[in-house]
mmCIF file as gemmi writes it, N, C-alpha and C atoms, coordinates in Angstrom:
data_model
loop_
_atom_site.group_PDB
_atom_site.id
_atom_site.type_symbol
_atom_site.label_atom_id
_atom_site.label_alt_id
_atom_site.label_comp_id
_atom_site.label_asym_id
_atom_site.label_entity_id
_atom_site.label_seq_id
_atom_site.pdbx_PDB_ins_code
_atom_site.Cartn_x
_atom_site.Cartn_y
_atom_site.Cartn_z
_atom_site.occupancy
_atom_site.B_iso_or_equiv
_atom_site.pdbx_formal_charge
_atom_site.auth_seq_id
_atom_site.auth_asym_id
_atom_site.pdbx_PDB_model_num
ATOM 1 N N . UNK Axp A 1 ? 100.579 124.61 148.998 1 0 ? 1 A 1
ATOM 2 C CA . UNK Axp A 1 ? 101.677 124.837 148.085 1 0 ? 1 A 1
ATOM 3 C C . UNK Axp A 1 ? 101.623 123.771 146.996 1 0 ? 1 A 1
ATOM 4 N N . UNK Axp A 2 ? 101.828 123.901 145.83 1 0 ? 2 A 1
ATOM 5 C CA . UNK Axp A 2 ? 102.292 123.333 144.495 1 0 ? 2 A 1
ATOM 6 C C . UNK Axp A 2 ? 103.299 122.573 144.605 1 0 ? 2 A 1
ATOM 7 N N . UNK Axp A 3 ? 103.651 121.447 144.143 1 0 ? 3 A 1
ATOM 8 C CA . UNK Axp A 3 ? 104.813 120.298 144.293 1 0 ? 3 A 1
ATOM 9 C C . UNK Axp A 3 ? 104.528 119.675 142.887 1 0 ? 3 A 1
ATOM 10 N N . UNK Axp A 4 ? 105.803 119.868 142.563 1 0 ? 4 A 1
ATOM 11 C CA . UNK Axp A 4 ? 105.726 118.961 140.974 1 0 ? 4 A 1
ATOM 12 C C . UNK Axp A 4 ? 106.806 117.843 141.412 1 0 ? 4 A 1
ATOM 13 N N . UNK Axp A 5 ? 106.557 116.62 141.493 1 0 ? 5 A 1
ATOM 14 C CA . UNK Axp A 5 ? 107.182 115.905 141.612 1 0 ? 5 A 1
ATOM 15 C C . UNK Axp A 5 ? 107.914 114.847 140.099 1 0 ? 5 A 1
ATOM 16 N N . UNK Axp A 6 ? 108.992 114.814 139.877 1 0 ? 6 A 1
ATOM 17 C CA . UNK Axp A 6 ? 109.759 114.103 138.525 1 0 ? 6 A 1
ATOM 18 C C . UNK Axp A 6 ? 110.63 112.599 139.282 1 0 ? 6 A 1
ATOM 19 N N . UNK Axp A 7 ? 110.411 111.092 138.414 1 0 ? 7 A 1
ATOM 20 C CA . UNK Axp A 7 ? 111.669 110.217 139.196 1 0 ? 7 A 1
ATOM 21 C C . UNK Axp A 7 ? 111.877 109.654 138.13 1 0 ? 7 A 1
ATOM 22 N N . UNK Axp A 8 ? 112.649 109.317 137.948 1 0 ? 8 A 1
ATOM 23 C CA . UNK Axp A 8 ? 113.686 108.14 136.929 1 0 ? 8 A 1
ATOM 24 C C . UNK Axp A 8 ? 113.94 106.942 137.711 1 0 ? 8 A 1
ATOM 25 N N . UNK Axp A 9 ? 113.329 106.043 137.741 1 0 ? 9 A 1
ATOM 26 C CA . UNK Axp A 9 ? 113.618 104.639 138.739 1 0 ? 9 A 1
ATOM 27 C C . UNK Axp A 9 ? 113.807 103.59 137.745 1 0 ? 9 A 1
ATOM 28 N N . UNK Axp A 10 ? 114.515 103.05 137.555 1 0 ? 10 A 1
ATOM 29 C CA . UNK Axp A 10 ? 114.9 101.784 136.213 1 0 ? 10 A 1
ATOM 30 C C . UNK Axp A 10 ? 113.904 100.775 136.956 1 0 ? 10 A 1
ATOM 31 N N . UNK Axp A 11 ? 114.138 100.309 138.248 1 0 ? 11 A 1
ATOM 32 C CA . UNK Axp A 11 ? 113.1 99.007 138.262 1 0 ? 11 A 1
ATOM 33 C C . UNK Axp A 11 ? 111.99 99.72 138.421 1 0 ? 11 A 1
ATOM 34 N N . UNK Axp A 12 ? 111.05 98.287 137.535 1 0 ? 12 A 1
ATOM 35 C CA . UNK Axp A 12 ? 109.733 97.998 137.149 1 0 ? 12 A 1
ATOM 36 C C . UNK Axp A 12 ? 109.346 97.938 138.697 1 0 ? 12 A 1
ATOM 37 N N . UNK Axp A 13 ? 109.641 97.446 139.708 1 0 ? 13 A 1
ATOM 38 C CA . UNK Axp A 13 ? 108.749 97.691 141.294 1 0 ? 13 A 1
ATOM 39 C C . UNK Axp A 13 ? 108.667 98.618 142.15 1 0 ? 13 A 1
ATOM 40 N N . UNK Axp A 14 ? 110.224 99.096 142.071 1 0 ? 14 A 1
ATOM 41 C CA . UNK Axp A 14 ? 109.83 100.417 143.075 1 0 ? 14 A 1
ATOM 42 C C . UNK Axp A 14 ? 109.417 101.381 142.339 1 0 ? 14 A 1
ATOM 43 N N . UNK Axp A 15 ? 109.48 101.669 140.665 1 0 ? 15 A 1
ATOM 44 C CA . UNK Axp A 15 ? 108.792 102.755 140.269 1 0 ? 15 A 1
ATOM 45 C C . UNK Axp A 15 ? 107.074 102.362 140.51 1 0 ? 15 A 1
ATOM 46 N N . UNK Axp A 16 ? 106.56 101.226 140.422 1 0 ? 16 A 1
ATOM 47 C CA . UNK Axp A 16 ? 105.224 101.108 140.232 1 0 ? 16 A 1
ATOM 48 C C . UNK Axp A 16 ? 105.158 101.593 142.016 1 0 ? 16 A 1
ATOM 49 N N . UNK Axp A 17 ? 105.607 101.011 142.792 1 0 ? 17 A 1
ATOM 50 C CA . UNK Axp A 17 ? 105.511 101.744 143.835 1 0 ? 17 A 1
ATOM 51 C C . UNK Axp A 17 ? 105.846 103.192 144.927 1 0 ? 17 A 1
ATOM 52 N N . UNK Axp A 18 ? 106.666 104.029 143.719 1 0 ? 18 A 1
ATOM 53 C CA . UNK Axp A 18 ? 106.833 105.365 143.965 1 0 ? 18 A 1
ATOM 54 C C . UNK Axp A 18 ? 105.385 106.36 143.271 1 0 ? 18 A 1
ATOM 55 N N . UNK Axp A 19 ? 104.962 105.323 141.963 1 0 ? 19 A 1
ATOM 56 C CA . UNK Axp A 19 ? 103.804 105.838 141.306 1 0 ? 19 A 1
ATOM 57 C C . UNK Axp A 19 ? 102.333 106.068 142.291 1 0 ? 19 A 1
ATOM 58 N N . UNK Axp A 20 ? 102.303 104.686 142.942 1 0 ? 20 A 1
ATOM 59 C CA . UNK Axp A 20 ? 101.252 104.474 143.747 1 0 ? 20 A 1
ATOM 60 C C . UNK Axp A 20 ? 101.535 105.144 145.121 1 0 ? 20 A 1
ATOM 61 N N . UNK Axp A 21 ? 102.556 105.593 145.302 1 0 ? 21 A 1
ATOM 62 C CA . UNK Axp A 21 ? 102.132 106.579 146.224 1 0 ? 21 A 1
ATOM 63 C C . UNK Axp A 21 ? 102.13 108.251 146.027 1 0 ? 21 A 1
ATOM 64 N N . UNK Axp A 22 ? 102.869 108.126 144.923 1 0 ? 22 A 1
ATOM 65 C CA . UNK Axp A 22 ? 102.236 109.705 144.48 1 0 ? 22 A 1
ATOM 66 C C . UNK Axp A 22 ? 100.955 109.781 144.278 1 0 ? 22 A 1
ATOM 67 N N . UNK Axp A 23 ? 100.175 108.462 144.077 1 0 ? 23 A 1
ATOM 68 C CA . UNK Axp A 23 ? 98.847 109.144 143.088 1 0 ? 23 A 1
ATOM 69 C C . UNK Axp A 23 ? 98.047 109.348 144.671 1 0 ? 23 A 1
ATOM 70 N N . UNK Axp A 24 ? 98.281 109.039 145.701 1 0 ? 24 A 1
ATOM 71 C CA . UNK Axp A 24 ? 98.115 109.38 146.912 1 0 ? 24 A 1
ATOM 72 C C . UNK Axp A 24 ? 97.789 110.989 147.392 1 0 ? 24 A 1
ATOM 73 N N . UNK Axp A 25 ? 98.986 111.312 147.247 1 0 ? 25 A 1
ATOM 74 C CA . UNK Axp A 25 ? 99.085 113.133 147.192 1 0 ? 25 A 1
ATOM 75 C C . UNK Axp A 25 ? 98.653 113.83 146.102 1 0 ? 25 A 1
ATOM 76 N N . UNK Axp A 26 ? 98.883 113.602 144.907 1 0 ? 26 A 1
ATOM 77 C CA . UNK Axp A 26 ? 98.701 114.375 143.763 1 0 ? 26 A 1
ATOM 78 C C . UNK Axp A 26 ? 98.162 113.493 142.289 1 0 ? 26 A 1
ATOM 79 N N . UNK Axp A 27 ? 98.235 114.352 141.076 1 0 ? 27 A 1
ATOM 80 C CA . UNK Axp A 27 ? 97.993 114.016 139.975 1 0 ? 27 A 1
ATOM 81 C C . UNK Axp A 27 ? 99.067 113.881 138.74 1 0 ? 27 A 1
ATOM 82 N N . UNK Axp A 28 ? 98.86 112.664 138.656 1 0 ? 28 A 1
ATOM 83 C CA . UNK Axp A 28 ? 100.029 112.418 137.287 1 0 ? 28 A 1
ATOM 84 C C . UNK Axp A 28 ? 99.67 113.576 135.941 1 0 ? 28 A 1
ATOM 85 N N . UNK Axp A 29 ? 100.47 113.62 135.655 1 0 ? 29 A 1
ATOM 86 C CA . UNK Axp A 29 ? 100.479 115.119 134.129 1 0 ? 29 A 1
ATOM 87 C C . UNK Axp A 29 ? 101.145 114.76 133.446 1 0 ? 29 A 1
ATOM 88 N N . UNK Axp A 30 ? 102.247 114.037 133.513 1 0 ? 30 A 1
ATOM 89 C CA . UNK Axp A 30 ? 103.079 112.743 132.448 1 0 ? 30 A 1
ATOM 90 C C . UNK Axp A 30 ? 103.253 111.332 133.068 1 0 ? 30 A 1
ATOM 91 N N . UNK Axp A 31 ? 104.037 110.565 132.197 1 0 ? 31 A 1
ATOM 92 C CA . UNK Axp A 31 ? 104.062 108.884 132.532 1 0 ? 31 A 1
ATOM 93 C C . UNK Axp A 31 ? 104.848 109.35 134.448 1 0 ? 31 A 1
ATOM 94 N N . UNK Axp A 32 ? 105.997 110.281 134.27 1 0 ? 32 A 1
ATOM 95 C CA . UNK Axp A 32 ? 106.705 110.296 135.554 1 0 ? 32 A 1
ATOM 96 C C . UNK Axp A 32 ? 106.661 111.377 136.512 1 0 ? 32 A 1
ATOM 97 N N . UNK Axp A 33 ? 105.575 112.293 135.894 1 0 ? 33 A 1
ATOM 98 C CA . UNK Axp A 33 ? 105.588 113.842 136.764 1 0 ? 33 A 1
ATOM 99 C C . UNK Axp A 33 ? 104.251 113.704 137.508 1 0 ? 33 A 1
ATOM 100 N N . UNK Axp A 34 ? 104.352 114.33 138.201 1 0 ? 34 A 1
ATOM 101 C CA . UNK Axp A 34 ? 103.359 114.379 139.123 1 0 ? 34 A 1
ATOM 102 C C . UNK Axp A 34 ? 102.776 115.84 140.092 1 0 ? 34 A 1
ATOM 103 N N . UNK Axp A 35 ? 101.473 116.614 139.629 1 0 ? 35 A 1
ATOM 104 C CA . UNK Axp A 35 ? 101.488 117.837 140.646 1 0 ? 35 A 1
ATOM 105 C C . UNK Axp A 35 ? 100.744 117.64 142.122 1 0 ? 35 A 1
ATOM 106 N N . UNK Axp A 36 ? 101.34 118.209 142.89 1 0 ? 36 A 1
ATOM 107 C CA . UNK Axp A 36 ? 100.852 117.496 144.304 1 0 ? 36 A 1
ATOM 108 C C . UNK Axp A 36 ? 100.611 118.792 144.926 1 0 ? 36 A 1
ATOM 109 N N . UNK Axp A 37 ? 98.954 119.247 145.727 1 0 ? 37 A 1
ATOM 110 C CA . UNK Axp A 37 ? 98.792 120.366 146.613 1 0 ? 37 A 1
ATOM 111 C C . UNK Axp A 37 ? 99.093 119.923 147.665 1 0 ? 37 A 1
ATOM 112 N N . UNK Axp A 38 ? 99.933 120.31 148.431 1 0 ? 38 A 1
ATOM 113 C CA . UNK Axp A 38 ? 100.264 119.746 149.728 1 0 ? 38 A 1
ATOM 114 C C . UNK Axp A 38 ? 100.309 120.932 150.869 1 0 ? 38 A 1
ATOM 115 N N . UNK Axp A 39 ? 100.409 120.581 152.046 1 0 ? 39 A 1
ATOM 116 C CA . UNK Axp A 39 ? 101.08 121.554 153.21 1 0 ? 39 A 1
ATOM 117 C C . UNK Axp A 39 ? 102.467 120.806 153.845 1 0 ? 39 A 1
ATOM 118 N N . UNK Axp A 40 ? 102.956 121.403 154.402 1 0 ? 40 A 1
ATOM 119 C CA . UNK Axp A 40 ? 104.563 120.796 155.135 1 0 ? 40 A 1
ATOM 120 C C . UNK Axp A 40 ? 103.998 119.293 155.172 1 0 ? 40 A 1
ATOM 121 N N . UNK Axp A 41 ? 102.829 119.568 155.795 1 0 ? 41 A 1
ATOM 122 C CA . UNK Axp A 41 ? 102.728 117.686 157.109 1 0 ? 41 A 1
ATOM 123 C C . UNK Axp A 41 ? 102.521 116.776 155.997 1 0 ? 41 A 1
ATOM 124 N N . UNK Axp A 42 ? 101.995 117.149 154.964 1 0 ? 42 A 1
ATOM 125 C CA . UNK Axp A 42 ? 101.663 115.934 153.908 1 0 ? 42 A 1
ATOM 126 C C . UNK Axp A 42 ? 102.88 115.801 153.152 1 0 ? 42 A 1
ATOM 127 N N . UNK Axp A 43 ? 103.498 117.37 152.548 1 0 ? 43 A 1
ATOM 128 C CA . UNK Axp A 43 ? 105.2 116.716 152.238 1 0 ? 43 A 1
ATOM 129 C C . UNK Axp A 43 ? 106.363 116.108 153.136 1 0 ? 43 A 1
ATOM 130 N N . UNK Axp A 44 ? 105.913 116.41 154.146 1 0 ? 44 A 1
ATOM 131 C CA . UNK Axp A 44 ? 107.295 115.285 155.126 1 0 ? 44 A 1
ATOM 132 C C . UNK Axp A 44 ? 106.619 114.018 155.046 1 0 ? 44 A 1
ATOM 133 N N . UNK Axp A 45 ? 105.386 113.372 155.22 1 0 ? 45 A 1
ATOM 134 C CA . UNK Axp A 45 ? 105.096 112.262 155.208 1 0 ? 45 A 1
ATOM 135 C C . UNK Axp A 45 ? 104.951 111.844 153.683 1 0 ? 45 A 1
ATOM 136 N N . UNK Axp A 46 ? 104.559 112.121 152.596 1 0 ? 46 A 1
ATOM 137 C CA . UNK Axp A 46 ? 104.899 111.993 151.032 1 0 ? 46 A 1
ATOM 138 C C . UNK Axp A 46 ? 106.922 111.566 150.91 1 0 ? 46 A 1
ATOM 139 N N . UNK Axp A 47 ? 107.552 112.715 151.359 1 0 ? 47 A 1
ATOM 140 C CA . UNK Axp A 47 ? 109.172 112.575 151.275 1 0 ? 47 A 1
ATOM 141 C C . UNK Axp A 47 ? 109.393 111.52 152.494 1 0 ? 47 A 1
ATOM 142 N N . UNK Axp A 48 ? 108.858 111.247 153.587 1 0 ? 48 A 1
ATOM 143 C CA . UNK Axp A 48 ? 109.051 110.001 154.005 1 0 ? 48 A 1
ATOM 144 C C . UNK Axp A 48 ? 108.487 108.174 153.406 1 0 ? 48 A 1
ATOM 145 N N . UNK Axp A 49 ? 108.047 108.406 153.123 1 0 ? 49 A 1
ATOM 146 C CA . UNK Axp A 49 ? 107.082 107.147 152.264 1 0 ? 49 A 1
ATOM 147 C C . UNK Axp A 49 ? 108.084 106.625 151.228 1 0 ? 49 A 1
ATOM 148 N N . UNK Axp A 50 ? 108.267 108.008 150.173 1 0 ? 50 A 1
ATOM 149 C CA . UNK Axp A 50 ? 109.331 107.883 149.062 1 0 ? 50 A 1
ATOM 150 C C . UNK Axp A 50 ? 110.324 107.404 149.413 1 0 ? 50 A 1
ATOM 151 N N . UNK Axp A 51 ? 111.328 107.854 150.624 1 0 ? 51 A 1
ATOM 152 C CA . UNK Axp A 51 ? 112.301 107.337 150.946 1 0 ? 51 A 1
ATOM 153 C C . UNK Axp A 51 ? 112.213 105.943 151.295 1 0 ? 51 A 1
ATOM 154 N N . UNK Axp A 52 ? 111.451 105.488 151.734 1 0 ? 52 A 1
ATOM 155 C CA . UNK Axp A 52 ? 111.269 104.375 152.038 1 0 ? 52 A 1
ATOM 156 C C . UNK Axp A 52 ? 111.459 103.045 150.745 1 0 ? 52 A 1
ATOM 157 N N . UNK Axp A 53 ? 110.888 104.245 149.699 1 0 ? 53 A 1
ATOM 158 C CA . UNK Axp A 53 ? 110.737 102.839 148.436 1 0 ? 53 A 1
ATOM 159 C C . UNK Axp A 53 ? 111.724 103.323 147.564 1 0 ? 53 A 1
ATOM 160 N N . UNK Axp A 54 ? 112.556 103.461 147.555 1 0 ? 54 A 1
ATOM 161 C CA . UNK Axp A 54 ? 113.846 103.606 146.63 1 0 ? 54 A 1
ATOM 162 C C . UNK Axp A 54 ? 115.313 103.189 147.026 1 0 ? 54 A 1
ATOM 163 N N . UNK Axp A 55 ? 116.157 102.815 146.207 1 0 ? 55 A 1
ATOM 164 C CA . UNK Axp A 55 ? 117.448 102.739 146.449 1 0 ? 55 A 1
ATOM 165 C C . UNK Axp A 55 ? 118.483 104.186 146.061 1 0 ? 55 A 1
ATOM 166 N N . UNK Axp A 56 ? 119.099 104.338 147.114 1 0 ? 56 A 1
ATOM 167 C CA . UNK Axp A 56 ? 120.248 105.944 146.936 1 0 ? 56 A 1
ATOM 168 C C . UNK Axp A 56 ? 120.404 105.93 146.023 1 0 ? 56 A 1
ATOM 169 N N . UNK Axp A 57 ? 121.541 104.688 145.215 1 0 ? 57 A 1
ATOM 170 C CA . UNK Axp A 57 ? 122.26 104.511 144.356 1 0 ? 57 A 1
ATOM 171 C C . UNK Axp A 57 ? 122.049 104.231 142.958 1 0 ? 57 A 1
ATOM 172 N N . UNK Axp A 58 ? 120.611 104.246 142.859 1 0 ? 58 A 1
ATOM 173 C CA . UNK Axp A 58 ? 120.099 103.742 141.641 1 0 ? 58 A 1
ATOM 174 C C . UNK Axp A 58 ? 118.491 104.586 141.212 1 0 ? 58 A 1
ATOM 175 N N . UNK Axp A 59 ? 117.935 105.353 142.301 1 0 ? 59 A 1
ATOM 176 C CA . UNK Axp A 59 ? 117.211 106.157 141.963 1 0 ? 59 A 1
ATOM 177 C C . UNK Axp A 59 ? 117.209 107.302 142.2 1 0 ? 59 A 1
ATOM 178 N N . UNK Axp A 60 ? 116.184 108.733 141.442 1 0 ? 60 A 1
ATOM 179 C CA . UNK Axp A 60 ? 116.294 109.56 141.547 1 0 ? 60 A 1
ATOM 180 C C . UNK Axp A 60 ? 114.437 110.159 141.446 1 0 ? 60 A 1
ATOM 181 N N . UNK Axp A 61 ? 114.773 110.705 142.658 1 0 ? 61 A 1
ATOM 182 C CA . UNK Axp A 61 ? 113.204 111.752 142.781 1 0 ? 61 A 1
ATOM 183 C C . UNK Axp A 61 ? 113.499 112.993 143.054 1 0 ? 61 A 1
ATOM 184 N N . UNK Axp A 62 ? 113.023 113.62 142.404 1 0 ? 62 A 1
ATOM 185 C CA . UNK Axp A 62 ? 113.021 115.431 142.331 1 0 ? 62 A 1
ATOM 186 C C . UNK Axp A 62 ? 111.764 116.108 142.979 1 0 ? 62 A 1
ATOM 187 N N . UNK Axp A 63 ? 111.728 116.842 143.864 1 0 ? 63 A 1
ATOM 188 C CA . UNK Axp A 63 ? 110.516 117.29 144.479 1 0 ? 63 A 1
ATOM 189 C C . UNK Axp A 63 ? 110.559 118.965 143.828 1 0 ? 63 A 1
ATOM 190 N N . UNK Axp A 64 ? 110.073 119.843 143.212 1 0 ? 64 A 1
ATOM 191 C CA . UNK Axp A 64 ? 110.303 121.076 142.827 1 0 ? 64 A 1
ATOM 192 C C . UNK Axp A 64 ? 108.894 122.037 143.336 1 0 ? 64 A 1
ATOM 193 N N . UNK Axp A 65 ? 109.592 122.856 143.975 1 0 ? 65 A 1
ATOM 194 C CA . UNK Axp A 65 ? 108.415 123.924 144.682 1 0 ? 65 A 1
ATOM 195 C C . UNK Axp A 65 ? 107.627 125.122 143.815 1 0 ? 65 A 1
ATOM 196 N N . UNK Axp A 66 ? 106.6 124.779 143.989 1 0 ? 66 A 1
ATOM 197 C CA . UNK Axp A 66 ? 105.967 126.443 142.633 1 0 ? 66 A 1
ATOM 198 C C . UNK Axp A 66 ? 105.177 127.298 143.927 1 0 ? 66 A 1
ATOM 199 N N . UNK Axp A 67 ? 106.024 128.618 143.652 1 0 ? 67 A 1
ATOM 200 C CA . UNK Axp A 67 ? 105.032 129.681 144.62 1 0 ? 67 A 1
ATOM 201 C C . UNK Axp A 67 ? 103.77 130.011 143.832 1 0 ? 67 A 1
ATOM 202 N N . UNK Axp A 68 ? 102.933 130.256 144.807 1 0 ? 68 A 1
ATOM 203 C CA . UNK Axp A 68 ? 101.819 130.917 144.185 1 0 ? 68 A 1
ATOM 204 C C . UNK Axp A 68 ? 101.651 131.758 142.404 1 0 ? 68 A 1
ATOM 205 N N . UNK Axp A 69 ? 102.994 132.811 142.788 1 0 ? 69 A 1
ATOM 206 C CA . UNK Axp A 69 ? 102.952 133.368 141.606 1 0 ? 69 A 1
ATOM 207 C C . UNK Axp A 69 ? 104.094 132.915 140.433 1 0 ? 69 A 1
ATOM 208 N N . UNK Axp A 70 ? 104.41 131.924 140.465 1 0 ? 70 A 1
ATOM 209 C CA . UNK Axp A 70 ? 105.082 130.908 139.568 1 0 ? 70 A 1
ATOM 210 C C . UNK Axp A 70 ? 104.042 130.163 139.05 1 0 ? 70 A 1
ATOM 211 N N . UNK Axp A 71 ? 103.015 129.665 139.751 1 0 ? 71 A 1
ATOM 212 C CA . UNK Axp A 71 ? 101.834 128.979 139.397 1 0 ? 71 A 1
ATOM 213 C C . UNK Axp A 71 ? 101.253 129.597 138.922 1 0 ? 71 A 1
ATOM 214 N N . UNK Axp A 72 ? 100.681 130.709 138.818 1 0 ? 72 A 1
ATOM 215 C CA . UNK Axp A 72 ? 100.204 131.553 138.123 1 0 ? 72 A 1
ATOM 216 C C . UNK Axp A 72 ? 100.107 131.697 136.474 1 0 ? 72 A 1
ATOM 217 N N . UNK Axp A 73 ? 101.41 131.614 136.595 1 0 ? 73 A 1
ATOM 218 C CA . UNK Axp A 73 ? 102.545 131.732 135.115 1 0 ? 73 A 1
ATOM 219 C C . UNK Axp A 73 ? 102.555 130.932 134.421 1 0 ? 73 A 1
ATOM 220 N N . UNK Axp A 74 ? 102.594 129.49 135.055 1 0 ? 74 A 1
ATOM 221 C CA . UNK Axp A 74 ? 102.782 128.16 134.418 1 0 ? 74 A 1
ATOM 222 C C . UNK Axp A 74 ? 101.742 128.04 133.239 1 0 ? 74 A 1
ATOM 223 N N . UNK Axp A 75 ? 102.486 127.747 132.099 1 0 ? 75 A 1
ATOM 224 C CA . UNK Axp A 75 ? 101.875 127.892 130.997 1 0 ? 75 A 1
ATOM 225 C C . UNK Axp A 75 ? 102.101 125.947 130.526 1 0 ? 75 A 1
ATOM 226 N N . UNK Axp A 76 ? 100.986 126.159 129.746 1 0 ? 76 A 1
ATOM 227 C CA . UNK Axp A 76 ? 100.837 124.405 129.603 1 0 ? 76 A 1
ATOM 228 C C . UNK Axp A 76 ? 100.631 124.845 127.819 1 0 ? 76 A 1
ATOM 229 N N . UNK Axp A 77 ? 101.308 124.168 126.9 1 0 ? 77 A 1
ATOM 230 C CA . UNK Axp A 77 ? 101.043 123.89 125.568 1 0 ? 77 A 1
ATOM 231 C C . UNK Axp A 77 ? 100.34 122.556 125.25 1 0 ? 77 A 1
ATOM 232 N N . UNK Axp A 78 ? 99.296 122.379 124.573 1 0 ? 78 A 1
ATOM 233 C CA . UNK Axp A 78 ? 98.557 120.842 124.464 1 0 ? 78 A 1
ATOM 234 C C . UNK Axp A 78 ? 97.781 121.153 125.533 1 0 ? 78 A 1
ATOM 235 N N . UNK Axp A 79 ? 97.451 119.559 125.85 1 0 ? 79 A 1
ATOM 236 C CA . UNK Axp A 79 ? 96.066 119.965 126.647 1 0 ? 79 A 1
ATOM 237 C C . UNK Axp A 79 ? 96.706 119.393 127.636 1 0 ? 79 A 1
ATOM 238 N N . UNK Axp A 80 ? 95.549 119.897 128.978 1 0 ? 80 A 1
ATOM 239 C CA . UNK Axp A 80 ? 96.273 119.574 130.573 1 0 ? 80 A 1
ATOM 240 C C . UNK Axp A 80 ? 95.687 120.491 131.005 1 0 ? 80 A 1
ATOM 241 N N . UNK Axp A 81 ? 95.735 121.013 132.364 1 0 ? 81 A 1
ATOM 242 C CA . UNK Axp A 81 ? 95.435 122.296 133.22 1 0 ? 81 A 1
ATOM 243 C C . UNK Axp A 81 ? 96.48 122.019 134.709 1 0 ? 81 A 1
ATOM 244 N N . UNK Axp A 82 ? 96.669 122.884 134.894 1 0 ? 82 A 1
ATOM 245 C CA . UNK Axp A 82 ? 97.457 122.488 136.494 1 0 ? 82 A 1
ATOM 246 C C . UNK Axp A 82 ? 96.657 122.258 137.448 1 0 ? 82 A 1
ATOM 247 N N . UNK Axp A 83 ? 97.149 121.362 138.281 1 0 ? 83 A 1
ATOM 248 C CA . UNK Axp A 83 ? 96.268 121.192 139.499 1 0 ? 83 A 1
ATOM 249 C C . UNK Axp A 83 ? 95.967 122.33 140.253 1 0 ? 83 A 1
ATOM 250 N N . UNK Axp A 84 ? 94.733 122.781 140.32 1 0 ? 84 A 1
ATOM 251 C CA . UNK Axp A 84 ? 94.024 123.605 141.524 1 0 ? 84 A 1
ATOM 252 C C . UNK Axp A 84 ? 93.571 122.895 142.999 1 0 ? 84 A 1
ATOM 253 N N . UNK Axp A 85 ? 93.203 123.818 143.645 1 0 ? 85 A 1
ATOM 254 C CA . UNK Axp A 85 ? 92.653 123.598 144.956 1 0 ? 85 A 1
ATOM 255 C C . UNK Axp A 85 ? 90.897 123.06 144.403 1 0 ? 85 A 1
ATOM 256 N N . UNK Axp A 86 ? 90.725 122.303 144.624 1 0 ? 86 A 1
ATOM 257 C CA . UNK Axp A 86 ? 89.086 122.214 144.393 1 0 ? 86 A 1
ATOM 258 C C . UNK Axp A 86 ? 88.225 123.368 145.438 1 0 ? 86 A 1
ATOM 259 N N . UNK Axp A 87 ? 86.997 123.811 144.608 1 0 ? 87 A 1
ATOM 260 C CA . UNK Axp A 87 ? 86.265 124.85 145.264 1 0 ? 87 A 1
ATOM 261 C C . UNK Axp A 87 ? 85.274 124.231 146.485 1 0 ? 87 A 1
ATOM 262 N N . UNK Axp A 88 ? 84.985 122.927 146.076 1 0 ? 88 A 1
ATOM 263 C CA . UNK Axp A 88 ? 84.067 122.23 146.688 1 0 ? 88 A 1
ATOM 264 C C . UNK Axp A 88 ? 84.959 121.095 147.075 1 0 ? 88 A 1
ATOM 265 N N . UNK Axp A 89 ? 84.535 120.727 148.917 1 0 ? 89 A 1
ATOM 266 C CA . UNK Axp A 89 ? 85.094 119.686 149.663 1 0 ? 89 A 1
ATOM 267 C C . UNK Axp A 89 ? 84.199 118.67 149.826 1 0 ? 89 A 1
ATOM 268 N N . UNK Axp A 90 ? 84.468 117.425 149.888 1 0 ? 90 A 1
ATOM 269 C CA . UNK Axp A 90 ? 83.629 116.332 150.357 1 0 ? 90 A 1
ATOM 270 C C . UNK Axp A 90 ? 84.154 115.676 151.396 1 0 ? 90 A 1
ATOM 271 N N . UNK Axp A 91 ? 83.793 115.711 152.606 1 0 ? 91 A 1
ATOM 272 C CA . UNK Axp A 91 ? 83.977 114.844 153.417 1 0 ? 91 A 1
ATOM 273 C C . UNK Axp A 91 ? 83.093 113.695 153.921 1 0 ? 91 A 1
């Protein structure tokens, strides 16, 4: 599944450290968005991590779900491409 992740964090530390763990799961597409292919087990442990590095009261992370055929659709103006599944694995 598709995960676009968005945060607004005023401090300079826990955003550098909400950044560094998105770039974990997914790919930055702006300074604060982020698209992430995930399955459940990697978004509960991604939404656990996050929780970990933020304050309730002072930050905000948005996790937003794209179905297949929403992804589809997603139209990009400028340059970019959405994150795909890669065809080829390396292990």
């Amino acid at each position: 599944m598709l995960y676009v992740v968005s945060y607004d964090i005023p401090d300079d530390g826990r955003r550098l450290a909400v950044a560094k763990t998105l770039l974990d799961y997914g790919q930055r597409v702006h300074y604060s968005v982020f698209e992430c292919l995930m399955d459940e087990v990697l978004l509960a442990e991604l939404v656990g991590r996050l929780e970990g590095s933020i304050e309730d009261d002072e930050d905000s992370i948005r996790i937003y779900t794209i179905c297949a055929r929403c992804e589809k659709e997603t139209r990009i103006i400028g340059k970019g491409v959405v994150v795909r599944d890669p065809e080829v694995y390396i292990l």
